[in-house]
MARTI-71662 format. One record per residue (C-alpha): residue number from 1; chain; x, y, z. Coordinates in Angstrom, 2 decimals, padded with zeros to 5 digits, always signed. Last residue first. Layout:
MARTI-71662
<site NUM, 'A', <X, Y, Z>>
...
***
This chain:
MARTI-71662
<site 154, 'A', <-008.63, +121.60, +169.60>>
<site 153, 'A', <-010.29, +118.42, +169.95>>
<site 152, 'A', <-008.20, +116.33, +167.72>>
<site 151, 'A', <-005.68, +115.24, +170.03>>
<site 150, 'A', <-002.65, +116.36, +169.49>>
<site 149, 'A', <+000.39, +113.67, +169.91>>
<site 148, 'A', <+003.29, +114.40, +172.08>>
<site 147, 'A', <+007.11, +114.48, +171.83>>
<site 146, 'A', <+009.83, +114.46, +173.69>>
<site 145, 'A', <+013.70, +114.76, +173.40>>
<site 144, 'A', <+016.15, +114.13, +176.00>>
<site 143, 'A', <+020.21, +115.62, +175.35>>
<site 142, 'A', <+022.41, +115.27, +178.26>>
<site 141, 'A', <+025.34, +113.91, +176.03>>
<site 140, 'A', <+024.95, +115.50, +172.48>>
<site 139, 'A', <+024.24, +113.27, +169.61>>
<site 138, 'A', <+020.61, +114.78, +169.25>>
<site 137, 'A', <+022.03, +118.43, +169.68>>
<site 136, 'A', <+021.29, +119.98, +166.61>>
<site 135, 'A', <+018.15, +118.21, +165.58>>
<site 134, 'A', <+016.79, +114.59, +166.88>>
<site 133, 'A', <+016.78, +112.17, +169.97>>
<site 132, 'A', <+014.06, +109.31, +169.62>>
<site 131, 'A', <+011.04, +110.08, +171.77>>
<site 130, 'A', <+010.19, +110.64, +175.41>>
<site 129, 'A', <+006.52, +111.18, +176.07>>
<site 128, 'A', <+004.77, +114.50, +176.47>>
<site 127, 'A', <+001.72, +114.09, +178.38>>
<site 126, 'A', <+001.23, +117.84, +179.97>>
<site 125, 'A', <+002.88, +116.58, +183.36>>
<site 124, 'A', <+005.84, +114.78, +181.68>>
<site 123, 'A', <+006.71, +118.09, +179.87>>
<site 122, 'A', <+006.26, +120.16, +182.60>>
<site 121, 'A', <+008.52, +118.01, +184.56>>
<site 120, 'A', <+011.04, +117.78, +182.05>>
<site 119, 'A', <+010.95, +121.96, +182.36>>
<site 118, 'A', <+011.24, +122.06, +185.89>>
<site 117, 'A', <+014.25, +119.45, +185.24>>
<site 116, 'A', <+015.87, +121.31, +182.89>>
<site 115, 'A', <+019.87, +120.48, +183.07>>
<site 114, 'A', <+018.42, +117.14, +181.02>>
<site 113, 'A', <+018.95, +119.30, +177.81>>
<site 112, 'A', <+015.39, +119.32, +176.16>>
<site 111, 'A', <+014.71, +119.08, +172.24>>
<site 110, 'A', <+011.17, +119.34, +171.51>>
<site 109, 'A', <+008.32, +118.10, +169.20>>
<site 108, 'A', <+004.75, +118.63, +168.75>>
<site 107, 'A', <+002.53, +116.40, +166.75>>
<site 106, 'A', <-000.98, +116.69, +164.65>>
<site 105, 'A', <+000.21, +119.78, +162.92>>
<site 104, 'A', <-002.81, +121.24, +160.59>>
<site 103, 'A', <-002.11, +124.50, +161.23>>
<site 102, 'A', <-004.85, +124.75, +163.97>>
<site 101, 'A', <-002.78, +121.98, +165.70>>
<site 100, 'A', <+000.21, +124.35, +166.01>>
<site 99, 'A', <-001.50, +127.00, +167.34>>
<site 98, 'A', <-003.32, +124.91, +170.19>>
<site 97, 'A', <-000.38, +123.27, +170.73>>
<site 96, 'A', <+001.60, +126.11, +171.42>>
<site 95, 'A', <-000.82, +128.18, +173.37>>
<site 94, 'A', <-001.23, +124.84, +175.58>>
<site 93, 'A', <+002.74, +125.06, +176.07>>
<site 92, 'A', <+002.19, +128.85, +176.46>>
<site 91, 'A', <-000.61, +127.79, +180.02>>
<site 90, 'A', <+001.60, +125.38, +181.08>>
<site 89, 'A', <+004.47, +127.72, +181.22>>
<site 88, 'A', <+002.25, +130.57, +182.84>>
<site 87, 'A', <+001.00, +128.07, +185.59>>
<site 86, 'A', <+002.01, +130.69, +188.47>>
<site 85, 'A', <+004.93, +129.17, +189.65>>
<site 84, 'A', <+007.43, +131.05, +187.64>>
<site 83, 'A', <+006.39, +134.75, +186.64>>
<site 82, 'A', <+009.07, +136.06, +188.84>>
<site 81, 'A', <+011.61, +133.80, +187.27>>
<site 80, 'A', <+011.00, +134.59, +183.82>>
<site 79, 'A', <+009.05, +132.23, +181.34>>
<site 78, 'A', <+010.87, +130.60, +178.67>>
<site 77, 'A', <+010.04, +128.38, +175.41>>
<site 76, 'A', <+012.46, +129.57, +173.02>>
<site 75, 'A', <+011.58, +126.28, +170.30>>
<site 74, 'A', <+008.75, +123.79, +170.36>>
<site 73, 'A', <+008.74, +121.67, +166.72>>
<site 72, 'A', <+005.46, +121.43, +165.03>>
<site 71, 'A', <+005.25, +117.97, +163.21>>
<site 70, 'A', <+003.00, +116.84, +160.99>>
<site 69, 'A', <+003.71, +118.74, +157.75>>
<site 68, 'A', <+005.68, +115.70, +155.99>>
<site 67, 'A', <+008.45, +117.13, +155.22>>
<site 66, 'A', <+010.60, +117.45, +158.94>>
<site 65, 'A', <+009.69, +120.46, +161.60>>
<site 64, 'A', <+007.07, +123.15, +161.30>>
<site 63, 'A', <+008.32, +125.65, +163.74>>
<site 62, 'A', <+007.05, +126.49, +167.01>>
<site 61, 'A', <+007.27, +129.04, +169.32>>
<site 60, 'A', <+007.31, +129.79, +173.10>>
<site 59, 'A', <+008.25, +133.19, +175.69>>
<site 58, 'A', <+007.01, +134.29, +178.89>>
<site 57, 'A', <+007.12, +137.23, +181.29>>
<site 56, 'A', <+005.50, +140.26, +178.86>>
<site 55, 'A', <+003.81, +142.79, +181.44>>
<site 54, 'A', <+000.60, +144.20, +181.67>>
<site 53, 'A', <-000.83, +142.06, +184.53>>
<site 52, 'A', <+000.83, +138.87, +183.69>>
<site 51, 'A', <+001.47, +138.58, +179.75>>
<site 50, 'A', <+002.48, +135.59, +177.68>>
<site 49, 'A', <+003.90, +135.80, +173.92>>
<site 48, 'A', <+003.56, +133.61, +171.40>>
<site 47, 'A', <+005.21, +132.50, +168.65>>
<site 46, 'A', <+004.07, +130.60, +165.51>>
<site 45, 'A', <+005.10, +128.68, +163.06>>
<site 44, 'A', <+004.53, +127.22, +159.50>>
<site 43, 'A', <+001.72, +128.98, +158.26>>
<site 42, 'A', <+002.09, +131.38, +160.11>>
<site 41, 'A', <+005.87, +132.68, +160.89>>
<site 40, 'A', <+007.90, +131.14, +162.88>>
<site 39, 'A', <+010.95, +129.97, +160.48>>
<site 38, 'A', <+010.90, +133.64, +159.33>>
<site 37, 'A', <+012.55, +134.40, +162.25>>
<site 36, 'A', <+015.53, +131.77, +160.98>>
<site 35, 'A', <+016.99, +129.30, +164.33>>
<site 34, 'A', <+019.77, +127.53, +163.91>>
<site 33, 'A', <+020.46, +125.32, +167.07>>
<site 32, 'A', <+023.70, +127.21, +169.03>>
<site 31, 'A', <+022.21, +127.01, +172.18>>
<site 30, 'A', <+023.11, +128.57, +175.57>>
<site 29, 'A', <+025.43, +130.86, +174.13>>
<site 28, 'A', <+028.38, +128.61, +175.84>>
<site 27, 'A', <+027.61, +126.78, +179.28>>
<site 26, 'A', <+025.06, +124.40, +180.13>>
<site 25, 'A', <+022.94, +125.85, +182.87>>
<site 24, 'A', <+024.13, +129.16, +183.07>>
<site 23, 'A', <+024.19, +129.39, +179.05>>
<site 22, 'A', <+020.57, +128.04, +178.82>>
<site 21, 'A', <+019.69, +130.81, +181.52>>
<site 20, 'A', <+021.09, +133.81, +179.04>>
<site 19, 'A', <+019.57, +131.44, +176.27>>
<site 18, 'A', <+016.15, +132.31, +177.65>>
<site 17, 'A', <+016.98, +135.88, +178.95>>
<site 16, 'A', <+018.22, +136.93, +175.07>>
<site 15, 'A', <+014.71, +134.95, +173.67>>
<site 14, 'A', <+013.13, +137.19, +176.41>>
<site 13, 'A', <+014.24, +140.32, +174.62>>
<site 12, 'A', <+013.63, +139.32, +171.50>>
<site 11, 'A', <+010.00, +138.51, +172.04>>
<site 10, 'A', <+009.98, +141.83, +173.49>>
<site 9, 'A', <+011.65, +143.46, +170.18>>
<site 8, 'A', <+009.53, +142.03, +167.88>>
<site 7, 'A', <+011.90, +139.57, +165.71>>
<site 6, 'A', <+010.07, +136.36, +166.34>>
<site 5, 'A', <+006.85, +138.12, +164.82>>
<site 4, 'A', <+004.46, +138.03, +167.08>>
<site 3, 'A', <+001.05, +136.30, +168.67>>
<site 2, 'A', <-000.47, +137.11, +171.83>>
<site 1, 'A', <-001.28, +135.27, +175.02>>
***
């Protein structure tokens, strides 16, 4: 794993392939949610970056979400297809949370479309819970948010 600025140009270019499979799933750019770089940068973000034998094939960041400084929101979590399988996803989720918790975030969020099933899987495997709908698409048909506490041993 390794840490950079949203705008680095490999984060970039996996942030293109992850709405790139949004948009075959559901259509349209894939998501239209807001997103600022500077939204992931430390303190209040992160994102990461996961290699396999020299080569970038993942994607995940957060971004502090709501006032009170609890919540880390997931966002651009992606992994290609030929890195799929190989416990890269889990292995950025854990990135995520480990990040987010050593900002003080006790919480992390995320907005799913239910077009993801490997991803709701993931989710349900690593204890993520379903929670109230919220953000851009919380109205939206399909939409399934989750959300799971950190634990303090991080």
């Amino acid at each position: 794993m390794r840490r950079v600025r949203f705008t680095d140009s490999v984060a970039q270019r996996l942030v293109t392939a992850a709405l790139a499979d949004l948009g075959v799933r559901y259509g349209g750019s894939g998501d239209d949610t807001p997103v600022d770089p500077a939204h992931f940068d430390p303190p209040g973000g992160a994102f990461l970056l996961a290699h396999l034998d020299g080569q970038a094939v993942g994607c995940a960041g957060w971004r502090s979400h709501g006032t009170s400084g609890e919540d880390a929101e997931l966002k651009r979590m992606y992994v290609t297809d030929a890195a799929r399988g190989r416990g890269v996803a889990r292995a950025l989720l854990a990135a995520v949370e480990r990040s987010a918790a050593g900002q003080g975030r006790r919480r992390v969020i995320l907005e799913c479309g239910d077009k993801q099933p490997e991803a709701i899987a993931l989710y349900r495997s690593c204890g993520y819970a379903r929670i109230p709908n919220f953000g851009y698409y919380r109205d939206s048909p399909g939409c399934l948010s989750f959300g799971r506490v950190l634990t303090s041993d991080w």
